[in-house]
C-alpha positions in Angstrom: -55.2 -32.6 43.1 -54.1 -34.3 46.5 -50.4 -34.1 46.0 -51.0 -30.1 45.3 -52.4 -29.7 48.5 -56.1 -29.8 47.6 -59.4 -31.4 49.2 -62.1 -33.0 46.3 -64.8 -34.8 48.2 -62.1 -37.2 49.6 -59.8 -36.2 52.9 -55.9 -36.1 52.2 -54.1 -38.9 52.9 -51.1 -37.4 53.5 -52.0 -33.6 54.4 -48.4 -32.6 55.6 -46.3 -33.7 52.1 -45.4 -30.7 50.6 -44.2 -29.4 54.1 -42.5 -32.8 54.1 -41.2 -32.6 51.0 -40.0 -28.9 51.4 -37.7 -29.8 54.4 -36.3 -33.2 52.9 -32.6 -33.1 51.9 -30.4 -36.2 50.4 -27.1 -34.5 51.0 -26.9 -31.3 48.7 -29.9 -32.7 46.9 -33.4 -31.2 47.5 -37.1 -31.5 46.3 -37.7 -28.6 44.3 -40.5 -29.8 41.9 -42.7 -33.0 41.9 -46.0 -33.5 39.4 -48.7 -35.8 38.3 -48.6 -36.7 34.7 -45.0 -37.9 34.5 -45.7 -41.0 37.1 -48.8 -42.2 34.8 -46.3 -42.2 31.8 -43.5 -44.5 33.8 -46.4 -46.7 35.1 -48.0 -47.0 31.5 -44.4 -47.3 30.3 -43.2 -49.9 32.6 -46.4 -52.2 32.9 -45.6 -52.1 28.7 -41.9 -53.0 28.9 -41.0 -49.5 27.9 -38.4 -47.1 29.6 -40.2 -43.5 30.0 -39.1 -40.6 31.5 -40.6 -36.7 32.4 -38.1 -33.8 32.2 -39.9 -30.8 33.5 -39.4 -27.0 33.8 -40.4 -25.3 37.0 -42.2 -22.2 35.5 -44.8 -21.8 38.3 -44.3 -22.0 42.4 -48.2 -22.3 43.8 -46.9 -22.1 47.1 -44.8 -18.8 46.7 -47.5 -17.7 44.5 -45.0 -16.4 41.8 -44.7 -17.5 38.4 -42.1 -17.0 35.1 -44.0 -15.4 32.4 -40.3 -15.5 30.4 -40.6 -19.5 30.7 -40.0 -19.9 26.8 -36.4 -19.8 26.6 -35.9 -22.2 29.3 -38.1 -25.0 28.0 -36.2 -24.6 24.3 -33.1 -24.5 26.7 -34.1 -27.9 28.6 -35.4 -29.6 25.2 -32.0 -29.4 23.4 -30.2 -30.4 26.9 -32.7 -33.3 27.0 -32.1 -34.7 23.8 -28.3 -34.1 24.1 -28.1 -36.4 26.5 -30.2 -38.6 25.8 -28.3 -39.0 22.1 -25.3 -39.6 24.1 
């Protein structure tokens, strides 16, 4: 819950990051998603001598409070991208 910006029994260690990671820029490149679950898979994946990746579609923005209730298409959309390439 830390990374989303919320407090459980234990202070933040880094209150500021999604402000930080809202104003960081890498060129052209910008921080429009991060989550959770994908860096346990490349950890479990790596410590196994396995390669592991997360491909993820932004359906909800807590911070603008606004969400895509049409999110279906997009996910069938990134799925057959997704294994494109990675048939390639």
């Amino acid at each position: 819950y830390g990374p989303q910006g919320r407090v459980v029994r234990v202070p933040l260690a880094m209150p500021d990051m999604i402000r930080d990671f809202e104003s960081f820029r890498y060129g052209d490149w910008r921080i429009t998603n991060f989550e959770m679950e994908g860096s346990a898979i490349a950890g479990l994946a790596r410590h196994m001598g396995h390669e592991a990746g997360t491909v993820c579609c932004v359906i909800a923005n807590r911070h603008l409070k606004n969400t895509n209730t049409d999110y279906k298409p997009m996910i069938r959309g990134l799925v057959e991208l997704s294994l494109e390439r990675m048939a390639a």
